[in-house]
N, C-alpha and C positions, 0 to 999 in steps of 0.2 A: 377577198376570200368569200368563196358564196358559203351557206350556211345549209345544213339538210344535205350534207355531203357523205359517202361511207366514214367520213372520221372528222365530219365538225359537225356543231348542231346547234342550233341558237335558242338561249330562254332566258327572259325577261331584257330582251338588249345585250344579251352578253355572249359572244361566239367563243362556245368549247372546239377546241382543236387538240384529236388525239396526235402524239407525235413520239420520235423517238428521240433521246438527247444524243449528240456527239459534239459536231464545234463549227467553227467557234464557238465561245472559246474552250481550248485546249479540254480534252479529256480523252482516256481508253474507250475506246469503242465495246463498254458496256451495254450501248443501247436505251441506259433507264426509261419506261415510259411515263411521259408525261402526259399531261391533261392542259394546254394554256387558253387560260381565261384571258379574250379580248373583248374592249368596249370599246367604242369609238377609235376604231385600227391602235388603240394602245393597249401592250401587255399590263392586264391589272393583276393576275395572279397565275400562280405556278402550283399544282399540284400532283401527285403521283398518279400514273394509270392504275389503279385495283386489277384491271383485266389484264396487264400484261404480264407474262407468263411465266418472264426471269426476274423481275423487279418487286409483283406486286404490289405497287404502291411506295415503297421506299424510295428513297430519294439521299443524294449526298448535300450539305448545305450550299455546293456548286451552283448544283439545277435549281436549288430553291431562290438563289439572288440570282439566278437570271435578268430577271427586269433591271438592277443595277449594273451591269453589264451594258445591255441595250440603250439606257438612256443616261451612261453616264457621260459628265459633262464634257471630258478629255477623249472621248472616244473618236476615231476619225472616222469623218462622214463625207469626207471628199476625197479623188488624188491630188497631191500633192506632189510640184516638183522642187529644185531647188539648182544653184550653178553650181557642177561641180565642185569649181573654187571655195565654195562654201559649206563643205562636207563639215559636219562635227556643228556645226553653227543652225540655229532657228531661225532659216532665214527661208521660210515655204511659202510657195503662194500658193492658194485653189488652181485647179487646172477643170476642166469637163471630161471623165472618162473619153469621149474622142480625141479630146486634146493629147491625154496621156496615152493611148492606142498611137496616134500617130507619131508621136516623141519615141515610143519602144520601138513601132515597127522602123525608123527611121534607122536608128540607131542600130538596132540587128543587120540589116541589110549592109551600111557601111561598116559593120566588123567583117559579115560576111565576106566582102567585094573587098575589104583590107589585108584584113590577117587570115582567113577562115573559119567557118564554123566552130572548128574545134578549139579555138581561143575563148570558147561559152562555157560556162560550167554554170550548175545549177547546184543549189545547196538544202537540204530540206529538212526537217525536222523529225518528231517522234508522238504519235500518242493523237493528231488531230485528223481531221477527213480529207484534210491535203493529203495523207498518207499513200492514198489511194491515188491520185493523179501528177501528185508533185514527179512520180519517175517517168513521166511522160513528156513534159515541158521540154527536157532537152534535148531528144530522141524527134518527136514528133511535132516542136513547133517550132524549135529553135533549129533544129539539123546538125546537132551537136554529139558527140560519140563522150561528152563529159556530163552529163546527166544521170536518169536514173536513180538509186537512192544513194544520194551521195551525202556526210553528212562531215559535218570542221568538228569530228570526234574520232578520237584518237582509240585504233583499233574498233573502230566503229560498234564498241561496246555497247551496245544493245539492240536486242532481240536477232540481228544478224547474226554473234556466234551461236545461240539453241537453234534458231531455223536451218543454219549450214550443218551442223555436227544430227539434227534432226533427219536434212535431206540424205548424208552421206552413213548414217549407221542404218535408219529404218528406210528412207524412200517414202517419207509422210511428211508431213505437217509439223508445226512443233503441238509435240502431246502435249496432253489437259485432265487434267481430275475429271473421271466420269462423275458429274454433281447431276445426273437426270437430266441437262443441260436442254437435250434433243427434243424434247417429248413435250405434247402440251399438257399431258395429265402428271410432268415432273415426277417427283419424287412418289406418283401410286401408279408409276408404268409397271406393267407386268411382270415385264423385263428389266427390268431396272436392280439392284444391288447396294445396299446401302456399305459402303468402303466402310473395313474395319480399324484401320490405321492411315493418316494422311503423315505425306513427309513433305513440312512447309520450308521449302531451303533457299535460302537469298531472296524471301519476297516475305512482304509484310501485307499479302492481300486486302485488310479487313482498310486501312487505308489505301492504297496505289489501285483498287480493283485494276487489275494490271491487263492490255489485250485484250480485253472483251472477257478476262472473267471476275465475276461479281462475287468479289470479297464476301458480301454478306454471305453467302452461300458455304462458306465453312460453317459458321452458326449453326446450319442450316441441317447439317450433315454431324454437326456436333451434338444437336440435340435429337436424332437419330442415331445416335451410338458412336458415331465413330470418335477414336481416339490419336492425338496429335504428337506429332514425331516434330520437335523445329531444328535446325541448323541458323544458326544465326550469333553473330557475333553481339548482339545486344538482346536482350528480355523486353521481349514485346509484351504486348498484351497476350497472344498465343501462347506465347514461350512460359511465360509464367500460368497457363492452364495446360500446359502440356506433360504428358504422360513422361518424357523425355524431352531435353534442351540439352543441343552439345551447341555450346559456348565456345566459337573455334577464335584459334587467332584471325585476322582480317586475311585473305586471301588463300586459305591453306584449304581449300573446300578440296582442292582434289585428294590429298592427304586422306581428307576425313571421308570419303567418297571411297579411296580404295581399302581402307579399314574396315567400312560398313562391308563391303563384299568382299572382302577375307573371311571377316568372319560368316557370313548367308554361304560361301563355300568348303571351308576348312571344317564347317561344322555341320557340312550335307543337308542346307536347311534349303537347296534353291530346289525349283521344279525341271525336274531329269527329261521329264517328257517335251517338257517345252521346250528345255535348251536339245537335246538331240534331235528335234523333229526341224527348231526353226533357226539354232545360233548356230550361227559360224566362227570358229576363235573361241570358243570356250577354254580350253586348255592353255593355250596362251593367253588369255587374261588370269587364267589361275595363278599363271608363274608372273605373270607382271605385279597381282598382288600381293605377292607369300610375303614378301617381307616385312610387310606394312603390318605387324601386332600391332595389338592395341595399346601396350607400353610405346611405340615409335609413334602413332598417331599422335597419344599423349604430350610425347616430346613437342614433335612438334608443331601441333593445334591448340593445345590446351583445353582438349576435348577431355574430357574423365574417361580413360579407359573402361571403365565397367558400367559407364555411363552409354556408351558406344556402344558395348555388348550387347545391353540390354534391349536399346533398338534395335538394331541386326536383328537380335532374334524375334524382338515382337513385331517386325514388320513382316519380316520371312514366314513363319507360321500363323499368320492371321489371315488368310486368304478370303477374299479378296482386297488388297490396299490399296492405297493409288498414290501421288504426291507432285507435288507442283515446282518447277524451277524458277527462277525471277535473274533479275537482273544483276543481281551480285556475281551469279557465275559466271556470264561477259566480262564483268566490268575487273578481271585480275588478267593477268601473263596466263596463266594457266587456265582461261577457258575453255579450249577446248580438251584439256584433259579433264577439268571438271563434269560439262557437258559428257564425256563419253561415261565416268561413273555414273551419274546421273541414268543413262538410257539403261545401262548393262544391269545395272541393281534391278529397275523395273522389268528387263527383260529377264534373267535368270529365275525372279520371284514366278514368273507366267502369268504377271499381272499388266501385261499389250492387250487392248481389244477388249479386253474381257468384262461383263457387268460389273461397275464397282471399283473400275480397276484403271486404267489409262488410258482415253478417247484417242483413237489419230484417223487422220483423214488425210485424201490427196489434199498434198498444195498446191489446190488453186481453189477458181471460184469465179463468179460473175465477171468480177471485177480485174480478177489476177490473169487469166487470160487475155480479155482486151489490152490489159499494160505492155503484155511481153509481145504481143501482136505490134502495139505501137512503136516500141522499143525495140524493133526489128523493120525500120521504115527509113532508116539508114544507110549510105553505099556500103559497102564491103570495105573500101577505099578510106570512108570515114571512119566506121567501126575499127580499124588498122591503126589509127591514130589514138585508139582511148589512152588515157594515163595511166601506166603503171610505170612500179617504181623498176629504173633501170638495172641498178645492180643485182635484182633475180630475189629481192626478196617476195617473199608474202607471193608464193607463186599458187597457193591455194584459191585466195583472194581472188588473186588476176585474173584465175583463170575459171574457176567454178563457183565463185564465190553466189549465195543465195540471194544477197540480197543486190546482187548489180553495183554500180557508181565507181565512184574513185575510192581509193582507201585512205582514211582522213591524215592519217600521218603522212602518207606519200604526198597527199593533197597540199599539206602546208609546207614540207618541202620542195615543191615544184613553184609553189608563190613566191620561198624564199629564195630561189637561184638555184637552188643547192644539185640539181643535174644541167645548169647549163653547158657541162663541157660532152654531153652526152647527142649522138647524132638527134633522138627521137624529139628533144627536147624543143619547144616554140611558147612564147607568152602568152599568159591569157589574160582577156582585157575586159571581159564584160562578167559580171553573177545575178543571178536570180534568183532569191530566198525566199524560198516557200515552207511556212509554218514553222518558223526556227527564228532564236534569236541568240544565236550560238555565242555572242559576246559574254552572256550571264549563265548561259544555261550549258553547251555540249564542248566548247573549246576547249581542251588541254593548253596551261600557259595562254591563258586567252590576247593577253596584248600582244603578243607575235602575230598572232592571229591579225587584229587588229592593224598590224603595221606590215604587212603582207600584204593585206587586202587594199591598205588606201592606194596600190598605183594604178589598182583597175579603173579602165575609162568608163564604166559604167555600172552602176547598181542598182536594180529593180527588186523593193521586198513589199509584200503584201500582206495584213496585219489588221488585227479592230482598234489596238494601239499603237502608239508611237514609243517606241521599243531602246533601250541605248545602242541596238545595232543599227537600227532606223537612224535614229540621230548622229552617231559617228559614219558609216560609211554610206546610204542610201543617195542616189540623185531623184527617185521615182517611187513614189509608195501608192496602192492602191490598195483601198479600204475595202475590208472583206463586209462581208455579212454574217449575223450569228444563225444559228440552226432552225430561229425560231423563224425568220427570216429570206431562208430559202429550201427549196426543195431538195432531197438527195436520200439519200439509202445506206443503214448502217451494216454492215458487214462486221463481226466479232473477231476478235484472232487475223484480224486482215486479209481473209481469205486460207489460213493454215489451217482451222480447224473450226471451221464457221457454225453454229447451232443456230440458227437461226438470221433471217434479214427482215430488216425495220426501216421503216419510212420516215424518214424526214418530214412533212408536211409543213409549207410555210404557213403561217399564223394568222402573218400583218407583212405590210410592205413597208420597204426604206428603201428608196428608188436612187439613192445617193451610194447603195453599197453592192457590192455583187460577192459571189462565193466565188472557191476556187476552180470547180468546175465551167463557171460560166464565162471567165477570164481564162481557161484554158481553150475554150471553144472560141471567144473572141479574137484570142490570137492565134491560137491555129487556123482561122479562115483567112486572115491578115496575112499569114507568113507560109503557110501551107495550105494554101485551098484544098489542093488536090484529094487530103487527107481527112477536111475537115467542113464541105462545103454540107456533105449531106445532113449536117448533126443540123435540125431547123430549131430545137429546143433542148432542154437537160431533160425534160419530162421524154421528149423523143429517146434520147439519149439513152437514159437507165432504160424505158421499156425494151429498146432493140436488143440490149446487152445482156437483160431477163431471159428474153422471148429464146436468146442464140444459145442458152445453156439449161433453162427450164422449162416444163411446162405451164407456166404463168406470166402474167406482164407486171409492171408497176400498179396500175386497179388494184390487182388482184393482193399487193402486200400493202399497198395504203388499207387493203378493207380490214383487216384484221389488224390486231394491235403487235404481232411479229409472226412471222410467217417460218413456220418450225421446221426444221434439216430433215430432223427423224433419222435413225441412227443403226446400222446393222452390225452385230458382234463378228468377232472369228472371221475377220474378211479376209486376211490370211490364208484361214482355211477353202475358202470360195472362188479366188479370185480374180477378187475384188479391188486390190490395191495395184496390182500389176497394169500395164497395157495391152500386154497379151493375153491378158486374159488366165493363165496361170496359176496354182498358189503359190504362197510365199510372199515375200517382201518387193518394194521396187527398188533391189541394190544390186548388186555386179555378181552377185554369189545366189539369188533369191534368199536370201536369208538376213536376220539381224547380223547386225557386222559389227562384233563384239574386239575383234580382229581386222580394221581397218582398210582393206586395199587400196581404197580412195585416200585417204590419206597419208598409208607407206605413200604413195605413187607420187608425192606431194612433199615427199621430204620431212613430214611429221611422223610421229609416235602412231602404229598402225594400235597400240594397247595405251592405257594411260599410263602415265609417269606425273612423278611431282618434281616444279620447278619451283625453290624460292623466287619468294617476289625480288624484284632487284633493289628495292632498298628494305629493308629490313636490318635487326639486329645479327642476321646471320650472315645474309648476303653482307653486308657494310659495319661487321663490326667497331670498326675505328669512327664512325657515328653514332655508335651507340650512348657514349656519354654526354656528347652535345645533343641529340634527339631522342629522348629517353621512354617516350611513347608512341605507339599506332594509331593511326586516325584509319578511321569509316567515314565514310561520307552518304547523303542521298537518300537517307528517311523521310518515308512522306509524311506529312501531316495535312487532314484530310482537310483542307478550306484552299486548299491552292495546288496546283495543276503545273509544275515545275516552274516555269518563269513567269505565269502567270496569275492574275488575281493580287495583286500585289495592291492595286488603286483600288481594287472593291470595297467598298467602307464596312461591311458588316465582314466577310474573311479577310480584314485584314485586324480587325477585332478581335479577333479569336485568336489571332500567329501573327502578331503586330512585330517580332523582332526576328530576325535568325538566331538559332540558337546554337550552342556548342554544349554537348555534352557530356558532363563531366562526375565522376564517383565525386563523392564527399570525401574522401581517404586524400582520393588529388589532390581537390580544392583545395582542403588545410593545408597539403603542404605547399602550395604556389601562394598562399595568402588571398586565394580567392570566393568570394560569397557569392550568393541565388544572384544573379540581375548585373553581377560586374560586367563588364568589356574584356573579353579575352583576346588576345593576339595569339594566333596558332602558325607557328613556323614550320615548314618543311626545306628540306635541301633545295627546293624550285622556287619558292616563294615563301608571299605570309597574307593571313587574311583575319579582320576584326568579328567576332558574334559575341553576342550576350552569353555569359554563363546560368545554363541549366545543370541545378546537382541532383542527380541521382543514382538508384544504386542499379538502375538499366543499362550502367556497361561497367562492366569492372576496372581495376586500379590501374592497368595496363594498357588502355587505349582511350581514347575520346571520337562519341560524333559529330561532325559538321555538316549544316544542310546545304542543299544545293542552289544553285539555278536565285540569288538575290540581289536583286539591286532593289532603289528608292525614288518610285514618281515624285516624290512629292520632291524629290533637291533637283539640283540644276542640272538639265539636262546638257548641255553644249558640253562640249572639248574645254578642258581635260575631262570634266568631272563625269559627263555622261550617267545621270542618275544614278551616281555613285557606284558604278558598274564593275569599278576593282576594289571594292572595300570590305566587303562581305563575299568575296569569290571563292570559293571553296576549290573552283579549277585551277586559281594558281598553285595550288599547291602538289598540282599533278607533273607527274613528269613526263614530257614529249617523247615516244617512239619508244615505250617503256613494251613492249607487244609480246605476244609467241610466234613462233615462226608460220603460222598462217594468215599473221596479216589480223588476227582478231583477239580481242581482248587487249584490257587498259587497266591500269591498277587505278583507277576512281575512287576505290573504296579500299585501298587498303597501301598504307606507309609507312613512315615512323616521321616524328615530328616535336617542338617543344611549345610548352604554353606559359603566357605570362598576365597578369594584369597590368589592364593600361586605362588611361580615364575615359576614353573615349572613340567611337566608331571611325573618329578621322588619324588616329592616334598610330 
């Protein structure tokens, strides 16, 4: 790394390198900028950028144990292969990146030339800088029609259902809380609007800085005025500073969704002009919500009626507001009616576009272009073959779905047999896991998973660690590199609603590791020259891909500490969102589609409707007295990055156990204390955490965290770093969906709890 560069600079022996964080290992593409102090090519310290422009110096204790990360002692610094035969077993030897290039390409070729292409599927993860290239691998270097972002997650519950229900009401990006996001002079832009009300619903920001957006930045906007509206079935820290807290049951977000806008229209609080100028379906959602009082919400959310009101109305006449959706609203059966409250509220309020009020942008971007470029480098003939599920469900999915791949339910019944008597049906024999370690972290009923996957002839996963999915099915692993490490470029929101792009800049070099761009370039010249001969470097790479959709190259965003969007309101009104140029919306009507066509057309709910979850005490009353409470799942806590961070000795310090969270009212009556071993049962499974009591969920439900297992026990078959004992997935239930193929109940069931002595218990 030379030093007196636009963004490293050397004093007294020690090279400062400005950079941006993303991953390795695992994080939202926040961007945080950092400052990394190198001495003698080793990371000596980590500190916050002051000059970047969305972080100012803050940092999460992630970025700050970086150098743990980098130099810990388990971390993999070679490929490694291993004999089939020996799947689940620590039986690896070193290999030389050419060694393991020629084992992959070997191997692709003879599935090729055996079964076809399309017996490849590729599997990827959520939240890392693979993000961005993993829906490429299978499209463009494999020649595989099962790639794309495919993911062993049931209803493919996350961030796919708000980007699809996003593309099909507005023709955008998924919106974002205008937080000044765009602007380098932030929050003293001109133009800028300080939100007088935020609605924080299924996301707990201030830990998950979720997407590219920064958590801190509610603070931020908090102590500028504004005031907080939460949805959330637990009292966060927001929720207890909040103006309003509707405390729902787990999964009834659409319920409390059509409540909120019964009342913004029953009581003539929405904007007339907005909706007659820009929505389509106003009056049909009127009548889809009449019936939803706030005594029925009450019934059945356990929202306080007059609690409800009171937001409605202070959200509705406080203009301008804005409010952020997460991952809860995916993760039920009723996502996508979720999702549609969700837009219709911000839309009828005329808080789209507006200063203050709800960012949206085309979905695309640098990076999202080249993908679907790549991902169209396929015959017709192959594309013909992608998987979907045959009997005609999830036709939304199949066929327009946002985020491409297979649909993960369909995915594990097609591993299981379960369409072999169907013509389209043929095996697949090879996977490629990129950024996922779906054993611990995305699998619904993960050991099916598990016992599905071991007839495949071949597995290639690439990782900084050796993972229990590594250890149970992997023949091929190749050792990434962390951020600090290699070069690349942060893109926010994944290209949906981008404020800015950040440079990567490597630090120091590990000549033993590569990222997943430059492993995508390696084998795409191997396997697809045609496609892939010109790329001569990554640094080529990102400039050419700059250069085809900006005015600037890669220079030009290494020289600044992020390189700002800049933001135009009312594009609506300009036409600015359309491709012809036009106003209005990019949807079938020009208009918001408050009133569905895309999805009548699809066999769904063109308005929302509420569907209980399928297990529940309503749906399954005759479970009710064997499973007597609801569980949540998938609170973050801020030292660990879903399955990852587990080996890091200082965050795992901090969140040394998983924990299950439970009222004190519970606890006394199960006979359980602060620290016991809980056993938490559901109709699918059971899974062991420590008891945490508090009064952050009420008497009614408990949480469990996600994405745990334990480096430090035995890795091999069975125990696989204890990768079913702490599983919060078992307790999910397989093809639990809505009829678009999206959404999964993760975060909401009924269930029983007991004390037991132990994690193995």
């Amino acid at each position: 790394m030379a030093a007196d560069t636009a963004f490293a600079s050397e004093e007294n022996g020690v090279l400062k390198v400005r950079t941006c964080a993303w991953s390795p290992p695992g994080d939202h593409p926040v961007g945080c900028g950092l400052i990394l102090h190198v001495q003698d090519g080793k990371l000596v310290k980590v500190e916050g950028d002051p000059d970047h422009p969305i972080t100012h110096g803050r940092l999460c204790p992630r970025c700050i144990a970086l150098d743990e990360v980098v130099y810990h002692e388990d971390r993999l610094q070679h490929p490694l292969v291993r004999d089939r035969a020996d799947r689940g077993k620590n039986k690896w030897r070193e290999v030389t990146w050419d060694e393991a290039y020629d084992l992959i390409e070997a191997k692709v070729r003879e599935i090729w030339d055996k079964y076809g292409a399309e017996s490849i599927f590729t599997l990827t993860g959520t939240g890392r800088e693979s993000t961005l290239y993993a829906p490429v691998y299978g499209p463009a270097v494999l020649n595989t029609c099962n790639g794309a972002s495919t993911y062993a997650f049931s209803g493919q519950a996350c961030y796919g259902p708000r980007a699809t229900i996003a593309n099909y009401l507005l023709g955008a990006g998924v919106p974002e809380i205008d937080w000044a996001q765009y602007y380098e002079d932030r929050y003293d832009h001109p133009g800028w609007e300080c939100p007088k009300y935020l609605i924080i619903w299924g996301k707990d920001p201030l830990y998950s800085s979720p997407d590219g957006f920064f958590g801190h930045s509610i603070i931020d906007l908090m102590k500028r005025g504004s005031k907080i509206i939460t949805i959330d079935p637990r009292l966060t820290w927001l929720s207890s500073r909040a103006e309003f807290h509707l405390q729902l049951r787990p999964g009834t977000d659409a319920a409390v969704g059509m409540g909120l806008l019964r009342v913004i229209i029953t009581e003539d609080l929405y904007d007339h002009d907005f909706v007659e100028k820009w929505c389509f379906g106003f009056d049909e959602l009127a009548e889809a919500v009449k019936e939803w009082t706030p005594e029925k919400v009450q019934e059945v959310s356990w929202v306080d009626a007059q609690t409800l009101v009171g937001a409605a109305r202070a959200f509705a006449t406080n203009a301008p507001s804005s409010g952020i959706w997460g991952v809860a609203l995916d993760q039920s059966k009723a996502s996508t009616q979720a999702g549609q409250c969700f837009l219709a509220i911000m839309a009828i309020c005329g808080y789209l576009d507006v200063p203050g009020g709800i960012a949206i942008t085309k979905p695309t971007s640098f990076i999202g272009k080249w993908r679907y470029e790549m991902s169209d480098t396929i015959s017709p003939e192959m594309a013909a073959k992608h998987i979907v599920d045959p009997t005609g469900k999830y036709a939304l999915f199949n066929v327009g779905a946002a985020m491409g791949g297979v649909q993960g339910d369909t995915l594990l019944n097609w591993l299981e047999g379960m369409y072999k008597d169907y013509d389209c049906y043929y095996d697949l024999k090879m996977c490629w896991m990129i950024g996922t370690n779906p054993l611990a972290c995305m699998a619904d009923q993960p050991q099916r998973w598990y016992e599905a996957m071991k007839p495949l002839e071949f597995i290639v996963v690439q990782d900084i660690f050796m993972t229990p999915t590594i250890m149970a099915l992997a023949d091929v692993v190749l050792p990434l590199s962390t951020f600090a490490e290699h070069d690349g470029l942060v893109t926010p929101n994944f290209g949906r609603n981008q404020h800015f792009i950040g440079a990567m800049n490597k630090a120091f070099d590990n000549p033993n590791t590569k990222s997943d761009l430059e492993i995508l370039i390696d084998m795409g010249k191997r396997l697809r020259p045609e496609l892939w001969d010109r790329f001569e470097s990554v640094d080529q790479f990102f400039d050419e891909q700059l250069r085809k959709n900006y005015d600037f190259g890669l220079d030009d965003v290494r020289a600044v500490p992020a390189k700002m969007a800049g933001y135009e309101y009312r594009k609506y009104e300009k036409g600015l969102l359309r491709p012809d140029g036009e106003p209005g919306f990019d949807t079938m009507t020009g208009m918001v589609e408050l009133n569905s066509i895309v999805l009548a057309s699809y066999g769904e709910g063109a308005v929302p409707y509420y569907e209980e979850p399928e297990f529940s005490h309503i749906s399954k009353p005759e479970l009710a007295e064997e499973y007597p409470l609801y569980y949540t799942t998938g609170g973050r806590n801020i030292s660990m990055f879903h399955s990852e961070h587990r080996q890091v000795p200082s965050m795992r310090a901090m969140h040394p156990w998983p924990l299950v969270t439970i009222n004190p009212v519970v606890a006394e009556r199960y006979g359980i204390a602060e620290g016991d071993w809980v056993r938490v049962t559901s109709p699918q499974g059971h899974m062991t955490q420590k008891a945490h009591l508090t009064e952050e969920v009420n008497d009614k439900f408990v949480h469990v965290e996600h994405a745990w297992w334990f480096p430090e026990q035995d890795g091999e078959a069975p125990n696989l770093y204890g990768v079913w004992k702490a599983n919060a997935n078992n307790l999910i239930p397989h093809e639990s969906v809505g009829v678009t193929g999206y959404g999964a109940p993760y975060k909401n069931g009924i269930c029983k709890i007991e004390r037991v002595d132990s994690l193995d218990d």
